[in-house]
VOTITOR-197449 format. One line per 2 residues: number of its first residue (from 1); their letters; for each residue x, y, z of C-alpha. Coordinates in steps of 0.25 Angstrom, whole numbers, plus 5000, padded with zeros to 4 digits. Example, Ala and Ser with C-alpha at 12.3 -4.5 7.8 and 13.67 -1.06 7.14 Angstrom:
<pts>
1 = AS = 5049,4982,5031; 5055,4996,5029
</pts>
This chain:
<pts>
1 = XX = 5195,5218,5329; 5179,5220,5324
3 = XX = 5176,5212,5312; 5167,5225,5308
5 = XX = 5180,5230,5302; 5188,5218,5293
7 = XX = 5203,5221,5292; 5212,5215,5280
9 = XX = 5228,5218,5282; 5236,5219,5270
11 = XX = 5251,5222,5267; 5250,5236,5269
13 = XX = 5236,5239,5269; 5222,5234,5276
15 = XX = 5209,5233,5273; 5196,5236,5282
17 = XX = 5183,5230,5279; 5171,5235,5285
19 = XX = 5165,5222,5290; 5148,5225,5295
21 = XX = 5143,5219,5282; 5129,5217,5287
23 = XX = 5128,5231,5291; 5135,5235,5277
25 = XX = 5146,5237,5285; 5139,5249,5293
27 = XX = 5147,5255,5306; 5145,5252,5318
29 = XX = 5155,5257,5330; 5162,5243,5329
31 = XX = 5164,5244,5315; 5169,5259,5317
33 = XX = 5179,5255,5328; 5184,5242,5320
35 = XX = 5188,5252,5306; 5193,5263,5315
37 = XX = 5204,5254,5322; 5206,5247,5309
39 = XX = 5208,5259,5303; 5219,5265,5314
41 = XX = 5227,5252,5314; 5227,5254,5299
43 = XX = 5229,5267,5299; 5242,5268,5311
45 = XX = 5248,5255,5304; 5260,5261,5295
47 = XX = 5260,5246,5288; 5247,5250,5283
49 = XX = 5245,5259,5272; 5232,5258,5266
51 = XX = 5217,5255,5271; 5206,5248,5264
53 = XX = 5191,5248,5269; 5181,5241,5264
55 = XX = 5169,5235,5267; 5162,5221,5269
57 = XX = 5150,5214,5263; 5143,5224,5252
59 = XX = 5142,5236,5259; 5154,5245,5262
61 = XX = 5149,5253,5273; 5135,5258,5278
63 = XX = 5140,5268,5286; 5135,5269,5300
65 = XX = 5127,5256,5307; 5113,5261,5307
67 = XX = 5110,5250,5316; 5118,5258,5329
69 = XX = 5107,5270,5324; 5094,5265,5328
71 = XX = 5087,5276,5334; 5076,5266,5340
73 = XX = 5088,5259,5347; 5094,5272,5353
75 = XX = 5088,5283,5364; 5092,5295,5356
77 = XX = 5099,5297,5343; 5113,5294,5339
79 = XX = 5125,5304,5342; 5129,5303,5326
81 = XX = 5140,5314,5329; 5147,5303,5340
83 = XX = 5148,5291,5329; 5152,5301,5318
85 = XX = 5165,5307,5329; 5167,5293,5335
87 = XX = 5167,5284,5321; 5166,5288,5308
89 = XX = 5174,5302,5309; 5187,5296,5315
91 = XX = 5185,5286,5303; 5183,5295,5293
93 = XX = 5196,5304,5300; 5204,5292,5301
95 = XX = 5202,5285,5286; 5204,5301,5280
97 = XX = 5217,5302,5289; 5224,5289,5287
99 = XX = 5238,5291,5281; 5235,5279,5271
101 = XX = 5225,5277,5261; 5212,5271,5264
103 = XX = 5205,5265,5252; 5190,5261,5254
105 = XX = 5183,5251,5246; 5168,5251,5245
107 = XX = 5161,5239,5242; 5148,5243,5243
109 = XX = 5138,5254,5250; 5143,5264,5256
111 = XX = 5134,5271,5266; 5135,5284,5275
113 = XX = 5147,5284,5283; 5152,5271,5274
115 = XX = 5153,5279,5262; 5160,5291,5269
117 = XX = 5169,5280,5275; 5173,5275,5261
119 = XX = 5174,5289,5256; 5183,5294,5268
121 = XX = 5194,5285,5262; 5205,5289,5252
123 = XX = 5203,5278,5242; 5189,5272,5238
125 = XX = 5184,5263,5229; 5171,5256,5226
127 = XX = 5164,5245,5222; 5155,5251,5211
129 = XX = 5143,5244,5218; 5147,5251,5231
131 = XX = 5139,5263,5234; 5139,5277,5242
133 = XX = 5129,5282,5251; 5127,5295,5260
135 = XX = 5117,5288,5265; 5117,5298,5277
137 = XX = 5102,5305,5273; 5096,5294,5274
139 = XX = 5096,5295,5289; 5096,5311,5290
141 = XX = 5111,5311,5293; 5122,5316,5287
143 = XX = 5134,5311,5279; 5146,5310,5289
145 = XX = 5159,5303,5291; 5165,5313,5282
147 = XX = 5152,5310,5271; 5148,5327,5269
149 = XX = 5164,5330,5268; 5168,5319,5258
151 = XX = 5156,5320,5248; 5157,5334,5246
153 = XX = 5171,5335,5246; 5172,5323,5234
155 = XX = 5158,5326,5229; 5153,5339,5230
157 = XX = 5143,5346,5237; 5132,5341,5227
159 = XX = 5135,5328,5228; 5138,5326,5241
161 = XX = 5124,5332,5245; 5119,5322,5234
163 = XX = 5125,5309,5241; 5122,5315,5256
165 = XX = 5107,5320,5255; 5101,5308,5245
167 = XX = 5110,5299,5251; 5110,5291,5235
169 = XX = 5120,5278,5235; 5133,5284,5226
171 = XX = 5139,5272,5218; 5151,5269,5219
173 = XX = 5154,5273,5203; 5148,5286,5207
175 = XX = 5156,5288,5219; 5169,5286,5211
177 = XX = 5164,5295,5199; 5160,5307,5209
179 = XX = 5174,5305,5216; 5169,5300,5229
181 = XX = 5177,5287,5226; 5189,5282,5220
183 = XX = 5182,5274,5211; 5171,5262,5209
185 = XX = 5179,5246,5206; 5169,5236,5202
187 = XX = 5164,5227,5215; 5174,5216,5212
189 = XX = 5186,5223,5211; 5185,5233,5224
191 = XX = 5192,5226,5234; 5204,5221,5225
193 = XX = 5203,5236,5219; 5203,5241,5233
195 = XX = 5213,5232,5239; 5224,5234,5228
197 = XX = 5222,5249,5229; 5224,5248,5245
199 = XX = 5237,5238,5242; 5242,5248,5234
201 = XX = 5241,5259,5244; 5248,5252,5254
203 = XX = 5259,5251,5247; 5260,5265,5241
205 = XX = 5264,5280,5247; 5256,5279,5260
207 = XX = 5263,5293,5265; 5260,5299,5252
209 = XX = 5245,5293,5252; 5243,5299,5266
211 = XX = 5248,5314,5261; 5239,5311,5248
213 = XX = 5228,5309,5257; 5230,5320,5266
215 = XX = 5232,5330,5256; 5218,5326,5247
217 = XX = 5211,5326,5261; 5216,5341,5264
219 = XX = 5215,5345,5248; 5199,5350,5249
221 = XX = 5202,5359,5262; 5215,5365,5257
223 = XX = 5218,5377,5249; 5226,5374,5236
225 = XX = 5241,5380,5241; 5239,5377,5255
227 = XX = 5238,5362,5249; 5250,5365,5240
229 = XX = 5258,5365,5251; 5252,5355,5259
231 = XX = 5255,5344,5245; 5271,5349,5246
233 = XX = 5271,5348,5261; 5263,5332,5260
235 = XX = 5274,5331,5247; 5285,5333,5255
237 = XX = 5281,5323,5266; 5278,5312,5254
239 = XX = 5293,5315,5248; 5297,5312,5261
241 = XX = 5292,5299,5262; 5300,5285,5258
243 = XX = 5289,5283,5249; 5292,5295,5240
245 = XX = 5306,5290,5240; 5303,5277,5235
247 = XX = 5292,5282,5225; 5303,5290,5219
249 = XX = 5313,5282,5219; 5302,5269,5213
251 = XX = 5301,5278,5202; 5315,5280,5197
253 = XX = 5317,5264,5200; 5303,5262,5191
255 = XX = 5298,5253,5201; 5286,5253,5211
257 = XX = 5289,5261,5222; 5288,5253,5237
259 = XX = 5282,5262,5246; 5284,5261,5261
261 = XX = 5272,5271,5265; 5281,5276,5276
263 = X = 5283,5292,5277
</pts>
């Protein structure tokens, strides 16, 4: 396994770190390859049922490796489409599609494609000295993996063309008051904020969480009875589930419910 891509294994859940500190944890293919297998084994594992990603040093992620980009070093320009459909799309697609919650916490910048990485998961949380950055004008491109999508659809058309054109670092604070975030901890208390949080998931609903995720995710391109009956239709899977059961049956018994996670 690379050690671009740092693995933790708890009971229930795991926890990714991206590990290119020097490079502010900036992708390169092996880094790509190293988070998407992770990613699948976490993913395909039942015993598994929530996902934390993080990064190392004080950087969380610059986005794409600049240094495989040097237009000196190459006999033509770079096929940007081919890295975007090879790497960062089946990413984006696979963190968006995971029947479990993915929580994401940021422990410092945020760059390009590292900022649309973080903000492609279900659950993120940031240090208040982290920062955001489309930092795609800069090098007369645009923002991709899933960047243009996700800003206007939490942001806004004006915002989102603020952040993508002036390329401006967001604090974290500002992130979470515009709704890009779930919310800015102080530096100190992140990773125990975060790590709780991802415990706490591993041991709730996960059926239930993966019908909650799928539902938000189809809210914006749905019309309002046709999503009516697409909630009674994920309802009645959930009330199928061992989990509703015993949520209900906790409940009369006032105690915390034990949830297996199984549907």
């Amino acid at each position: 396994m690379s050690d671009t891509v740092l693995i933790g294994r708890h009971d229930g859940w795991v926890e990714f770190t991206l590990n290119r500190p020097g490079r502010r944890n900036a992708f390169n293919e092996e880094m790509h390859l190293a988070l998407r297998a992770a990613l699948e084994e976490a993913i395909s594992d039942d015993a598994c049922r929530a996902i934390l990603l993080t990064g190392s040093g004080t950087g969380f992620c610059a986005g794409q490796d600049l240094g495989d980009r040097d237009r000196r070093k190459m006999s033509g320009p770079p096929d940007l489409s081919d890295t975007l459909n090879r790497f960062y799309n089946p990413l984006i697609r696979m963190i968006r599609a995971a029947p479990k919650p993915v929580i994401c916490a940021v422990n410092g910048v945020a760059a390009g494609a590292g900022a649309n990485l973080a903000f492609a998961c279900d659950i993120v949380l940031a240090a208040e000295s982290a920062s955001f950055i489309q930092a795609f004008s800069k090098i007369g491109l645009v923002p991709d993996a899933g960047g243009s999508w996700m800003l206007t659809r939490l942001l806004g058309e004006a915002r989102a063309k603020g952040l993508a054109l002036t390329a401006e670092p967001l604090p974290a604070a500002t992130a979470a008051e515009w709704g890009l975030i779930w919310k800015a901890v102080p530096d100190s208390h992140l990773m125990d904020e975060a790590r709780a949080m991802t415990e706490s998931f591993a041991a709730g609903p996960t059926v239930g969480f993966a019908l909650t995720k799928q539902l938000i995710h189809e809210a914006g391109a749905s019309g309002f009875d046709a999503h009516l009956d697409r909630e009674a239709e994920f309802q009645g899977r959930a009330g199928r589930t061992p989990d509703y059961a015993e949520g209900v049956t906790a409940f009369f018994d006032k105690r915390k419910p034990i949830f297996s996670g199984k549907a």
